[in-house]
C-alpha angles and dihedrals in degrees: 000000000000113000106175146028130224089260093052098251117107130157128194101215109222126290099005138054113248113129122223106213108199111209094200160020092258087037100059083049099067101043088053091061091044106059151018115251129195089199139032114190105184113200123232092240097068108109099252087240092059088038088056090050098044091058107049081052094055091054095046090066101013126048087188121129111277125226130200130194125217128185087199142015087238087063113118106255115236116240116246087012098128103213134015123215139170123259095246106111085231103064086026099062093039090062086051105053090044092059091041094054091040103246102122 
C-alpha cells in the first residue's frame, strides 16, 4: 500500500486502497475538487503556509480525518489536521488502519 508522494500528499479514494499522489500545490487543488476521499495524509515537507491552505481546501470539499505528518515532535502542528504522526511506515499505518477501521 503506498502512503505518501514524493512531495508528502497523498489521499486513499473510498472503499479501496489506491492511493492519489498530488505533485504539487496546484495540483492537490484540483484533485480535491474532483472526488470524494475517505483519508488526507498531508507530508512534513510541505511549507506550513501551503499546509494551512491545503487543508481549508480540503474541508471545504472532504469531511474526511486529516493526517499530518511530522519529521519531529518539535514539528509546528497544522491547524484542522485530526491527528498528527511521525513520518516512520510503522506508527504511520497503524493510524491508518485505526481511522480506516473506525477506531479512532
Amino acid at each position: 500500500m503506498s502512503y505518501c508522494s514524493e512531495q508528502g500528499t497523498c489521499s486513499w479514494k473510498a472503499k479501496d486502497t489506491k492511493s492519489f499522489p498530488s505533485l504539487g500545490f496546484t495540483e492537490s487543488l484540483k484533485r480535491y475538487k474532483r472526488g470524494k476521499f475517505d483519508l488526507f495524509i498531508l507530508g512534513h515537507s510541505v511549507p506550513q503556509a501551503d499546509k494551512e491552505e491545503l487543508v481549508a481546501a480540503f474541508r471545504k470539499q472532504n469531511p474526511a480525518p486529516i493526517v499530518s505528518l511530522r519529521q519531529s515532535a518539535g514539528d509546528q502542528l497544522v491547524d484542522g489536521a485530526d491527528f498528527h504522526t511521525e513520518t516512520d511506515p510503522e506508527p504511520l499505518l497503524h493510524l491508518v488502519a485505526q481511522i480506516i477501521s473506525g477506531r479512532v
